[in-house]
N, C-alpha and C positions, 0 to 999 in steps of 0.2 A: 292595156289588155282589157278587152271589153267584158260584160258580165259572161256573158254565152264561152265565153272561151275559158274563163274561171269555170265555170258548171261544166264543162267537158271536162275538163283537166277533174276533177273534183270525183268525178263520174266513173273515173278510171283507174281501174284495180294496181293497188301500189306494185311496182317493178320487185319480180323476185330477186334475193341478192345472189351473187355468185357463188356458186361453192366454194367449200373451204378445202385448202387442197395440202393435207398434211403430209410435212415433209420428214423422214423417217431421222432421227438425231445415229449419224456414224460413231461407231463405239470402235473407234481405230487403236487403242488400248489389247479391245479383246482379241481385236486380228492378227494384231505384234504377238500377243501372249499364247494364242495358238499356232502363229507361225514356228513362235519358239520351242515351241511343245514338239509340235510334231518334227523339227529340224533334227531335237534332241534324239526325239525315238528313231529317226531314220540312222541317226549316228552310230547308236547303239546296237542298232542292228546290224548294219555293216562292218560295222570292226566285228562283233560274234561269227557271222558267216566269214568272214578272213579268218578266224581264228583256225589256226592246222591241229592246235588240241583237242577240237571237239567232233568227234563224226555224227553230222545230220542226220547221212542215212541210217544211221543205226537208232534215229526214236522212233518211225516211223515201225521199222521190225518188234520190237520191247514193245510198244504200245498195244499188241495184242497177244504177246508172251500169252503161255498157259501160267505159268507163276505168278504176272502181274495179271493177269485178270482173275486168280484165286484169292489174291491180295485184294483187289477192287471187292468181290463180293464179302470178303472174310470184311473187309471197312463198313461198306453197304449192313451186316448183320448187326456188329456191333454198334454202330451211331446209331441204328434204329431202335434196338432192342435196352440199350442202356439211356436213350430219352425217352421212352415209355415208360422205363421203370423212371425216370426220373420224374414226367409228370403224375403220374399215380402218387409218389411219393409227394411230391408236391403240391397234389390237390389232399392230400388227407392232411399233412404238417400247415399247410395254410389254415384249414378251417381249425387244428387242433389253437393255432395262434388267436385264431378268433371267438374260440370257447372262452366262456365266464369259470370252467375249470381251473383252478390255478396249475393242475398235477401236471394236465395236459399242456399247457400255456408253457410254463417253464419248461419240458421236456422237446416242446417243437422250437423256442427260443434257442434252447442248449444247443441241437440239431443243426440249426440251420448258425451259430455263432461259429461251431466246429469243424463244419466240412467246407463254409465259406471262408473260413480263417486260416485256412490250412492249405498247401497247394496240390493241387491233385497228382502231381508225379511224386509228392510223399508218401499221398494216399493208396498210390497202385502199389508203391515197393512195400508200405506196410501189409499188404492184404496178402502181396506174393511172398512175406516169407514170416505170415502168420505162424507157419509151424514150428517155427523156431520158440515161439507161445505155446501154441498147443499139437498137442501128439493126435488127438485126432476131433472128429464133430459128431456128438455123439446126442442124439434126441431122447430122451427119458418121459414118462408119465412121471407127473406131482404126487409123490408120498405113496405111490403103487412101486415104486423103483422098478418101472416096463421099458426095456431097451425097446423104442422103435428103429432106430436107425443110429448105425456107427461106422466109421471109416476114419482111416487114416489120415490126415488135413493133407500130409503131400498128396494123397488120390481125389481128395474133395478139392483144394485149392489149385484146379489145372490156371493156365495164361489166363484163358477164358474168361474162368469164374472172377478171376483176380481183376481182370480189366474189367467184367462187367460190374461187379460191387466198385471199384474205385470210381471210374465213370457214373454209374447209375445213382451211388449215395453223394455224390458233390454235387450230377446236375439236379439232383432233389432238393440240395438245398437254397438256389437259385430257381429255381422252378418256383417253391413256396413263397417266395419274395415275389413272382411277378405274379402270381396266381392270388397272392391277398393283396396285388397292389389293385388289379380287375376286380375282386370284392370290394373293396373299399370306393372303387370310382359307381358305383351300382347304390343311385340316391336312399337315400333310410326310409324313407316313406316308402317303397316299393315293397321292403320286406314286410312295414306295417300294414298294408294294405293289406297282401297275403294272410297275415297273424289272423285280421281283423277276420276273414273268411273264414279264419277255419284249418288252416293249411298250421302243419307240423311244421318244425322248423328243417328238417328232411326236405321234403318236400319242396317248402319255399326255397331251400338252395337249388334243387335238381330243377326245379320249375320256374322262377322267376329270376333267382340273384346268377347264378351261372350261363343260364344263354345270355344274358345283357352283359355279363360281365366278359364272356367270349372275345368280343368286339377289340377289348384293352388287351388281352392275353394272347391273341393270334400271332400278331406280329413279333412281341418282343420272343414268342418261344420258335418259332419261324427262324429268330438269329441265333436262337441257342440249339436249334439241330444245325444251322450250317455252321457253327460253332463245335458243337460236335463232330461233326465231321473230318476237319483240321486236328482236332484235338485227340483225336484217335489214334492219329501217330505217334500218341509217348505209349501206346500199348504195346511198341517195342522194347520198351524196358520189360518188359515182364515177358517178352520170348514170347507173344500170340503173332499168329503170321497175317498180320494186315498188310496193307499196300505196301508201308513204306518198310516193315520187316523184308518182304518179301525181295520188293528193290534191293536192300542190302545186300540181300544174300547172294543177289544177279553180281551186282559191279564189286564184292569181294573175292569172284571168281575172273572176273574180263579185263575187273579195274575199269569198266569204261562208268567212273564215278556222277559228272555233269551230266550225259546223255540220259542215266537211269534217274535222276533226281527232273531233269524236263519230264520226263516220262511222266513219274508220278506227280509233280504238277500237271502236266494238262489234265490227267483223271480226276484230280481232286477240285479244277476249273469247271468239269465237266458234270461232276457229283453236287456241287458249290449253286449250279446253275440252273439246274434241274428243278432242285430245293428250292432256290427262289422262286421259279416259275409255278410250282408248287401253293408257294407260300402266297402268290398275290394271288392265286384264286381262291384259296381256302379265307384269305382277308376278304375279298367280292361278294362270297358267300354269305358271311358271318354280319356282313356289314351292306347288306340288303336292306333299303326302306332308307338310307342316311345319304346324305352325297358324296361321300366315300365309295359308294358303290358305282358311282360314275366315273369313276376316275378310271383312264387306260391302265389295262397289266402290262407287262414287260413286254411281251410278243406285240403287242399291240401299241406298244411306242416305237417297236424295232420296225414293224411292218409301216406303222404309218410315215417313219423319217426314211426309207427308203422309198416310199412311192409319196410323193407329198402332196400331188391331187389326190390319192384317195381319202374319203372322208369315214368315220368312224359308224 
């Protein structure tokens, strides 16, 4: 090979290499395991619609009853209205855990030992037959002996009241566990910072330690409303007409027993769903500025895997 033909060669920009052409590894494990899946639920399906004990068409009719949809919203008031009072209660017994008060400390300790220790369908039947304790609820002024208010406890303690106190003081004390577990995850320098300003210790909770602390608190109270929700059918014990009372009352007159219990499952699928969808925007919210906040919500995993060119 002569010089000149070295210095060409030399002269010439080295040969690109080929692509690399990655070949995807089959996971023929997960195909079997979904074939079997789905083989199962086809199964199950089938023998149900064979079944001659159950009539179909009769969930479709029930599903917009005037009774089950009295029941639906009598559920809807109560899970709302008994985890509000349960976060209230749980944002004031968390920070009382966090005081340097001892009075206070042991009194939200006691609180949250005894209503989490205890199961809450003891707690509704205690509440509902308080009067068997006391004769009536009666408000007094301190050392004035001034009746403000007195009644009867059978007329104070209706279903209501009883499921809302049983419901509302258990999820309080669950609520204050996840509500000090958010303070605690909120770094110590943060509050010092604040101190350092100038800033009350008020303050500093409402203004720096509670919104950061949000972030940790969304989610887990998110599974305790739709936790609630479910759990609102032992407010049957206590005679209040929620969904599943109200269900009873239908298939103890038709007997049509299975048909009324699908019914109030799909609603409580329906209620269950909602709440989530709910729940992952109020997360997206809270948790703006972190890469949390980039992540798809539920409608937006659903819409993207049904069309899978579209892009996000």
């Amino acid at each position: 090979m002569s010089q000149l033909d070295v210095e060409a060669r030399a002269a010439q920009p080295p040969a690109r290499p080929d692509d690399i052409k990655a070949i995807p590894v089959r996971h023929w494990g997960r195909w079997v395991g979904a074939a079997v899946v789905i083989l199962l639920f086809l199964w199950l399906i089938s023998s149900a619609s064979k079944s001659r004990n159950i009539e179909w068409g009769l969930i479709p009719q029930y599903l917009f009853n005037q009774s089950i949809l009295q029941g639906v919203g009598n559920t809807l008031f109560l899970s709302v209205t008994a985890q509000a009072m349960g976060i209230v209660l749980g944002v004031l017994f968390a920070v009382m855990r966090q005081s340097e008060n001892p009075v206070l400390k042991t009194v939200a300790s006691f609180y949250v030992w005894l209503f989490r220790g205890t199961p809450v369908l003891v707690q509704l039947l205690v509440w509902y037959n308080l009067a068997l304790v006391f004769q009536t609820v009666t408000l007094r002024v301190p050392l004035l002996d001034w009746t403000i208010y007195s009644t009867p406890m059978n007329s104070f303690m209706t279903p209501l009241m009883a499921a809302l106190l049983g419901l509302g003081l258990n999820e309080g004390a669950y609520m204050a566990e996840i509500v000090r577990g958010g303070l605690l995850s909120v770094d110590e320098g943060q509050t010092e910072a604040a101190m350092s300003l100038g800033m009350s210790h008020g303050l500093t909770l409402r203004r720096v330690v509670l919104p950061q602390a949000m972030r940790v608190i969304i989610p887990p109270t998110g599974n305790e409303f739709i936790s609630m929700l479910k759990t609102s059918a032992l407010a049957i014990l206590v005679n209040y007409g929620e969904l599943a009372q109200r269900a009873q009352a239908v298939y103890q007159t038709n007997f049509k027993i299975i048909e009324l219990l699908f019914v109030i499952s799909i609603w409580y699928l329906v209620l269950t769903t909602v709440a989530t969808i709910g729940q992952s925007f109020l997360e997206r919210r809270y948790a703006r500025g972190t890469t949390r906040a980039q992540q798809a919500t539920m409608l937006q995993r659903v819409w993207r895997n049904l069309l899978p060119g579209r892009r996000e």
